[in-house]
C-alpha positions in Angstrom: 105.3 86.8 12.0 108.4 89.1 12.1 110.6 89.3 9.0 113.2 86.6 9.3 115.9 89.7 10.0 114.2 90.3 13.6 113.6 86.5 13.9 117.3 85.6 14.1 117.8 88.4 16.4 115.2 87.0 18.6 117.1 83.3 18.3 120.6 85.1 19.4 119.0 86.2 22.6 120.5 84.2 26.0 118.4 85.5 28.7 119.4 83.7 32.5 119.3 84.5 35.9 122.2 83.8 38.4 121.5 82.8 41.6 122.9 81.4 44.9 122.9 81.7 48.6 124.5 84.6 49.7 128.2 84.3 49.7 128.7 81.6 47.2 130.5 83.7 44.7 127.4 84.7 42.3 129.1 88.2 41.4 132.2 87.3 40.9 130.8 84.9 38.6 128.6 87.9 36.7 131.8 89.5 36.7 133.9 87.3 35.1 131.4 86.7 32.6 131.3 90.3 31.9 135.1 90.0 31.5 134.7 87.2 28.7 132.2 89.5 26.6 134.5 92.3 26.6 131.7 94.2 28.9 134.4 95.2 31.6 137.9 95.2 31.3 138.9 95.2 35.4 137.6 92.6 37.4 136.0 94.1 40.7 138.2 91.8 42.7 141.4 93.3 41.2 142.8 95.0 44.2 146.0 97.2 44.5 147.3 100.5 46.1 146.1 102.2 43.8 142.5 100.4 42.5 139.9 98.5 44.6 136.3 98.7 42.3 133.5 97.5 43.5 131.6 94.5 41.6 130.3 95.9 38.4 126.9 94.4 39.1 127.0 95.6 43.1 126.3 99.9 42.6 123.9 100.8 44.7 126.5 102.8 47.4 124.6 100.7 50.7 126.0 97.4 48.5 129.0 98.8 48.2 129.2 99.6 52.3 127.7 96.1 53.3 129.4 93.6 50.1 125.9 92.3 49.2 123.3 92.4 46.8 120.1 94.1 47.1 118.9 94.7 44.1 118.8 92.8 40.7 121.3 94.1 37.9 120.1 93.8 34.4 123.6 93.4 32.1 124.0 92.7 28.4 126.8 92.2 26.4 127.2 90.5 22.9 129.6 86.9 23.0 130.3 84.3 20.1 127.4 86.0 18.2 124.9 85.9 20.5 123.0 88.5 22.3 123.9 87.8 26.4 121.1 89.2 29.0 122.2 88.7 32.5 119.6 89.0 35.6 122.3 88.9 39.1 119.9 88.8 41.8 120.1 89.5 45.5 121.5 86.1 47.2 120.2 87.1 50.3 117.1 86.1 51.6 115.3 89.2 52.7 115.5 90.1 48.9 114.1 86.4 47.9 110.7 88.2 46.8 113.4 90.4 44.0 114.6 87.5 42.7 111.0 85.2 42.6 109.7 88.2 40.5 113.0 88.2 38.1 112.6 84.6 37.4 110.0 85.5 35.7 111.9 87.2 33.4 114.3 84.7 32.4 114.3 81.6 30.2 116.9 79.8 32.2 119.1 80.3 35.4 122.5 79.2 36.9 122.7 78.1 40.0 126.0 78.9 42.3 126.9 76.5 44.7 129.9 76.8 47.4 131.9 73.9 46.9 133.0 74.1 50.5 129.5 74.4 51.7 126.8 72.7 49.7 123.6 73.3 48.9 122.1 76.0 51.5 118.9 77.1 52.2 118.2 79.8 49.9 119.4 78.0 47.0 116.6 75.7 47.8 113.9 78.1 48.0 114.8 79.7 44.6 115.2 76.0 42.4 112.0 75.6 44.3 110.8 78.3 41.8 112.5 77.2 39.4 110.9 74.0 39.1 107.6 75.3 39.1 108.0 77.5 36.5 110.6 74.4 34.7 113.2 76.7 33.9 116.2 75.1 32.8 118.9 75.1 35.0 122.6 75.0 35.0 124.7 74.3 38.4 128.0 75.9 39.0 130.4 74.2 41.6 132.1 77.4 42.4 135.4 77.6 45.0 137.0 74.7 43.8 140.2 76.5 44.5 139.4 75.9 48.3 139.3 72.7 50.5 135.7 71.5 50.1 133.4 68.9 50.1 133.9 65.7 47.0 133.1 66.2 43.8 130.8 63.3 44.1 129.3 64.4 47.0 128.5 67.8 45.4 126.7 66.1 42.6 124.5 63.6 44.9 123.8 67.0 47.5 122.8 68.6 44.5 120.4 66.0 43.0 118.9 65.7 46.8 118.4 68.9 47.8 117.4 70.4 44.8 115.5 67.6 43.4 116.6 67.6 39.8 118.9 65.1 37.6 122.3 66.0 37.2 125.1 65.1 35.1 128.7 66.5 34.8 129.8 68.4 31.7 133.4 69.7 33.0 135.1 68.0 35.5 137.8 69.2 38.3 141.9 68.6 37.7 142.6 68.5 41.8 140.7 70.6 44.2 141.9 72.6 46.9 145.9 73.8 46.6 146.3 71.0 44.1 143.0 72.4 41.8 144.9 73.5 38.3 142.2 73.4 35.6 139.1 71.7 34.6 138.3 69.9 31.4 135.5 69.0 29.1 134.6 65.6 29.4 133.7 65.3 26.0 137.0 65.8 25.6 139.5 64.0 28.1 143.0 64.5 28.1 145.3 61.7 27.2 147.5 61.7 29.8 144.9 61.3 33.5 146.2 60.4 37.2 145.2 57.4 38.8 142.3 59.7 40.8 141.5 61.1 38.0 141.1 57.9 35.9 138.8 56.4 38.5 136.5 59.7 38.8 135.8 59.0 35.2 135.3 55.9 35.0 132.4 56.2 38.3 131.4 59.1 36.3 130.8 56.8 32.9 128.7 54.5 35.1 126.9 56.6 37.4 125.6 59.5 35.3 124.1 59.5 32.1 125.1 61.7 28.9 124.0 65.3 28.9 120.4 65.5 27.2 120.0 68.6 25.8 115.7 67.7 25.8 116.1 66.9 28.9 118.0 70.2 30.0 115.0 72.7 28.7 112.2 70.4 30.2 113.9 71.0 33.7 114.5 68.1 34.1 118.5 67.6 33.7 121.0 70.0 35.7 124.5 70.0 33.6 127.1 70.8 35.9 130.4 72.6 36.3 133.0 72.9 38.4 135.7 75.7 38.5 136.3 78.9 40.5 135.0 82.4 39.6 137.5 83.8 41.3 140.4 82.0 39.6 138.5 82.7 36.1 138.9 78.9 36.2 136.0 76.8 34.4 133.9 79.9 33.6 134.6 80.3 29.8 133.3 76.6 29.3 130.7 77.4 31.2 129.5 80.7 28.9 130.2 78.5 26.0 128.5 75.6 27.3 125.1 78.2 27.9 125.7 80.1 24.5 125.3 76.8 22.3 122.6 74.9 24.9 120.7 77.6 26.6 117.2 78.4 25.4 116.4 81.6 22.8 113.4 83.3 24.3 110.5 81.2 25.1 106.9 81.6 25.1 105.3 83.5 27.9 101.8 82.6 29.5 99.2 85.4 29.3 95.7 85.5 31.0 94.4 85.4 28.1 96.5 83.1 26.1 100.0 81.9 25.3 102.6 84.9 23.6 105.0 83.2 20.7 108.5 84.9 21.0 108.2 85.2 16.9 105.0 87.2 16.7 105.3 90.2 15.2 103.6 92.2 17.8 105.4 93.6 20.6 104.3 92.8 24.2 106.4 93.1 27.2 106.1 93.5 31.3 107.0 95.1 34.2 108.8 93.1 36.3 111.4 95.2 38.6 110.9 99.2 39.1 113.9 100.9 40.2 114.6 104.4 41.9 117.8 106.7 41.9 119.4 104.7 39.4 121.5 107.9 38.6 122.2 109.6 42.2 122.1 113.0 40.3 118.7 112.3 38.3 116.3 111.7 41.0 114.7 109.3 37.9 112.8 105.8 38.4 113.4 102.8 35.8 111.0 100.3 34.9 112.5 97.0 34.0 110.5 95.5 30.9 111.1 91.6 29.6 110.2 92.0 26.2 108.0 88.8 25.1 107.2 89.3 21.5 108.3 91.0 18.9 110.6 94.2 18.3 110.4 97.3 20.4 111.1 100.9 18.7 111.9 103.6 20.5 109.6 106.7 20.0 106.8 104.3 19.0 103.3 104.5 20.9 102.7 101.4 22.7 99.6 100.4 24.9 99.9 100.6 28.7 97.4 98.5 29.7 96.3 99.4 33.3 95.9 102.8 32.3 94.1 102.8 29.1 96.4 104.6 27.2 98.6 105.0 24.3 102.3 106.0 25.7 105.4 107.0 23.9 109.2 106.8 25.2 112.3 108.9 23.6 115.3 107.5 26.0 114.9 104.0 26.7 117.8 101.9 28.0 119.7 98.9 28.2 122.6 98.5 30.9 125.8 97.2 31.8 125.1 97.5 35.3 124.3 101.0 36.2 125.9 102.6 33.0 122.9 103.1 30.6 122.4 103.4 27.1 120.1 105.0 24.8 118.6 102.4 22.5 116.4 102.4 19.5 114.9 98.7 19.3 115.0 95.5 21.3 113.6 92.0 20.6 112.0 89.6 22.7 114.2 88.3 25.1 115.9 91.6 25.6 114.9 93.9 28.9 114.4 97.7 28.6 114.4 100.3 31.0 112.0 102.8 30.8 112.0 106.1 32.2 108.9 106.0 35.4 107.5 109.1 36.3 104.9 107.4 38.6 103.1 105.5 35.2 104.2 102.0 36.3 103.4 99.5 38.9 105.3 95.8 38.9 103.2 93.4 36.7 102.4 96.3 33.7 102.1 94.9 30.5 102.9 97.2 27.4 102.0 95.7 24.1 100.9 96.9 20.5 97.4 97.5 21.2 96.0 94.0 23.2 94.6 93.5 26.4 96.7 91.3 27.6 97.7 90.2 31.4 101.2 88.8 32.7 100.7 86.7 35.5 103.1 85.7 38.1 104.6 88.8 39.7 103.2 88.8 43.4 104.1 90.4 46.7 104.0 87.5 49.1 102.9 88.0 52.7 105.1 89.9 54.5 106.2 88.2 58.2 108.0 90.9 59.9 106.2 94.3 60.5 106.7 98.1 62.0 105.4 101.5 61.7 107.0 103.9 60.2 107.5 107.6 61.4 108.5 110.8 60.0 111.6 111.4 62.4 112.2 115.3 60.7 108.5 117.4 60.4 110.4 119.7 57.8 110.9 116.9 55.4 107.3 115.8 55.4 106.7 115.5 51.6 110.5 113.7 51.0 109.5 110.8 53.0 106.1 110.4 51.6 107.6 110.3 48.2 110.8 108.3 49.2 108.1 105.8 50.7 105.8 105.7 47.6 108.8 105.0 45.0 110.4 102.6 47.1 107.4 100.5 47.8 106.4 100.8 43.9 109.9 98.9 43.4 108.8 96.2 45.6 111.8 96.5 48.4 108.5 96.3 50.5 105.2 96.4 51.3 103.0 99.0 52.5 99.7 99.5 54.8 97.8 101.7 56.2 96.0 100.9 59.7 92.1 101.4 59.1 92.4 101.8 63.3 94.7 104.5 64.0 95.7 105.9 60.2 99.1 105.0 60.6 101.8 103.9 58.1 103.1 100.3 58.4 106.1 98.4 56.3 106.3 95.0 56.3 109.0 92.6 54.9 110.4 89.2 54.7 113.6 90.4 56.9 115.2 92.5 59.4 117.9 94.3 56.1 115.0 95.4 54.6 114.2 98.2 57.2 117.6 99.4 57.1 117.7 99.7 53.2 114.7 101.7 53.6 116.0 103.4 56.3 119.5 104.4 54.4 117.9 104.5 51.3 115.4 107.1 52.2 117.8 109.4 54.1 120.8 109.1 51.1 118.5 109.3 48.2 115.2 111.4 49.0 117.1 113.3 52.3 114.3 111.6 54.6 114.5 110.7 57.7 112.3 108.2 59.7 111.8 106.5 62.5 110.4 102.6 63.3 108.2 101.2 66.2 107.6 97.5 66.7 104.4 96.2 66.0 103.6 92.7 67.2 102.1 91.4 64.0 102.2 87.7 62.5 100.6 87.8 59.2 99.0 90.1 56.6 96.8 88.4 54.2 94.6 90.1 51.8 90.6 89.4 51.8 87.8 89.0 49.5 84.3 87.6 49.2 81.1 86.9 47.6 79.2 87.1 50.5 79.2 91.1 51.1 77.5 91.4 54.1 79.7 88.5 56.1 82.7 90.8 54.9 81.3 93.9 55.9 80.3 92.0 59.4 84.1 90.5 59.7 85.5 94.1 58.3 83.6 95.9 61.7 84.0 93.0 64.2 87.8 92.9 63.1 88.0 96.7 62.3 91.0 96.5 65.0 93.1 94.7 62.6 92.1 95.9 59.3 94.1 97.9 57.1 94.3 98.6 52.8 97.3 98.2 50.9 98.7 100.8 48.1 96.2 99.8 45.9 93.6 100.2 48.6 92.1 96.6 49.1 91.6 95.1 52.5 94.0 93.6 54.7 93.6 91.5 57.9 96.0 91.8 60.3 96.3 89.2 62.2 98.6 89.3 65.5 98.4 85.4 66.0 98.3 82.2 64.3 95.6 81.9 66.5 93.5 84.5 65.5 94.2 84.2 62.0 92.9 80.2 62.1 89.9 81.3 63.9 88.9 83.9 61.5 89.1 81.7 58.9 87.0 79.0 61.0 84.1 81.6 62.1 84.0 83.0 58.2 83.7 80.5 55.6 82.8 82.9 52.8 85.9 85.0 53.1 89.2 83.8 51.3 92.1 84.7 52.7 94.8 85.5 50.6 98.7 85.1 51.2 100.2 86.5 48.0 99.0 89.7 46.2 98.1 87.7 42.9 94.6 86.5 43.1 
């Protein structure tokens, strides 16, 4: 076990995801909370002649143009003597497969819902991972500063549509024009309106007593209302997650459970970033420490590889703005300078063989080729291509057929980040060409002679991913049923993780 020094570092650590549908306020929220641990000073919203910033959390410059995320910000900042990691992902949906992987790397989450809108549809896919991994969730009723839909209705939406318990912690003074404040209602002011008295009094009946048990099974929501914007309902919020939010928990290895509190240090690779630093053409890998203490200049075991590395300048970040750190505990993430040495799912530790599960590349559902639109600048795009697809923004495959390059993703935005992205940061330019495609799923099998028959009877549709195992390509639902019909000794795979 660690020395009890490091141990009460570890039980300091607040480590959370934020999450939403695009549009409900999510960074506003980071930001504000930012503002409360003394990490910014000037809200991003502040606008004047003279100043309009852009979020803190929002830096990469095609964010900036288009006023959404589309990548995940790792922030820390120390509040009420606590350690505070914050994970804002991408709300929108094209970027869903960025935020599954950084749930992994959290131990709880806030949810962000629009007040004026509801629960939407990505909110639901992401609790949907959150359940299954039974991450404790917090809700935020953002907007309440806007006409919207009734408080109670929120909190029955909420328990419907994303199928979890809920009870109210904070509770709305007006909403709309008439929204002023919010209060705790563990502590209810003396003096109440007539609305007010009857909320809480439907409140006392309806919904039980935060459990706090209950809250880090997953299976109680507490929720808050207030507006981001407004700064209104966002400290009790922090303080709220400070005092009831989980310290580190313990991760699930392949080959066995990892205690926060062990004195070996282990950690994974969930996020790889490029071009961090416009000027340094440098990758990042983004490592959730799960046990123990990380040093810097120490020589940890890089698993995949089979070999002992070392690392003189790793980070922590307030967004983009990076800092030089010499140790980090378990719950902490650490960037780490990438050379080409990493690929998503890595696991560093002290000297074990151990394997993080959890971080796949789901199957792709849109699909085009990709072509090198200047000859010059051959060797640009091929790296711009290899470094963004090692960050996961996409995947990549190469036709068994014809030899040609193909990128697939869950949306349309993806292809125009890769687009922008290669020509701003690598000085690439490419081209795309529609390819009729309707699934990718990756093959394997016992039987090698009925793969090597389906590989040449199929050889049309084949293709290898980046780390060079078969795909099938199928163009049809059709096709892809009957293969799996004719073949019953293949197994056809629809995430990368198997």
């Amino acid at each position: 076990m660690l020395p009890s020094s490091d141990q009460n570092e570890i039980l300091k650590r607040r480590t959370f995801a934020i999450i939403s549908h695009p549009d409900a306020g999510k960074t506003t929220l980071t930001e504000k909370l930012l503002l409360y641990g003394g990490a910014i000073h000037v809200a991003g919203a502040v606008k004047s002649n003279k100043i309009r910033k852009t979020a803190t959390s929002d830096w990469m410059e095609i964010e900036k143009q288009r006023g959404i995320s589309v990548a995940t910000s790792v922030m820390g900042f120390d509040y009420a003597g606590h350690h505070i990691n914050i994970l804002d992902t991408p709300g929108h949906q094209d970027f869903a497969e960025d935020t599954f992987r950084t749930l992994t790397a959290v131990d709880s989450a806030i949810v962000v819902i629009d007040s004026a809108k509801g629960v939407e549809t990505q909110t639901r896919r992401l609790m949907e991972v959150c359940r299954m991994r039974k991450t404790p969730v917090m809700v935020f009723m953002n907007k309440m500063d806007r006409e919207g839909k009734d408080p109670f209705d929120l909190m029955d939406e909420a328990e419907k549509e994303l199928g979890i318990h809920c009870t109210p912690v904070t509770w709305a003074n007006g909403q709309g024009l008439k929204f002023e404040s919010v209060f705790a209602l563990d502590n209810r002011p003396a003096e109440l309106s007539e609305k007010l008295q009857e909320d809480l009094e439907m409140i006392d009946g309806v919904y039980p007593e935060f459990d706090k048990e209950a809250y880090l099974r997953g299976d109680l929501a507490p929720v808050f209302f207030g507006s981001a914007y407004k700064t209104i309902g966002v400290q009790e919020l922090l303080d709220f997650l400070v005092e009831n939010a989980p310290s580190p928990l313990p991760v699930t290895a392949e080959e066995r459970i990892v205690e926060p509190m062990e004195d070996k240090f282990t950690a994974f690779c969930f996020k790889i970033h490029a071009n961090m630093d416009p000027n340094h053409r440098s990758c990042i890998a983004f490592f959730k420490i799960c046990s123990g203490k990380f040093l810097r200049n120490t020589y940890y075991y890089h698993v995949r590889k089979d070999q002992q590395m070392r690392f003189a300048a790793p980070t922590c970040f307030m967004a983009q703005k990076k800092e030089t750190v010499d140790e980090a505990f378990a719950g902490d993430v650490v960037g780490l300078p990438d050379t080409g040495n990493f690929k998503i799912g890595d696991t560093l530790t002290a000297g074990e063989k151990l394997h993080f599960k959890g971080l796949p590349s789901f199957s792709p559902e849109m699909f085009k080729y990709i072509d090198n639109a200047d000859p010059m600048r051959q060797k640009q795009l091929e790296k711009g291509i290899n470094q963004l697809m090692d960050e996961g923004v996409a995947q990549l495959f190469v036709s068994q057929l014809n030899g040609r390059k193909i990128i697939g993703t869950v949306g349309q935005l993806q292809f125009e980040v890769i687009q922008y992205r290669l020509e701003h940061e690598y000085q690439a330019k490419c081209r795309w060409q529609p390819l009729q495609m309707y699934k990718a799923c990756w093959i394997e099998s016992d039987d090698d002679a009925e793969l090597d028959t389906f590989k040449k009877r199929k050889a049309q549709y084949m293709a290898t991913d980046k780390e060079g195992r078969d795909v099938f390509m199928a163009d049809s639902a059709y096709v892809l049923s009957m293969a799996q019909q004719d073949y019953k000794h293949i197994t056809f795979h629809f995430t990368s993780e198997f």
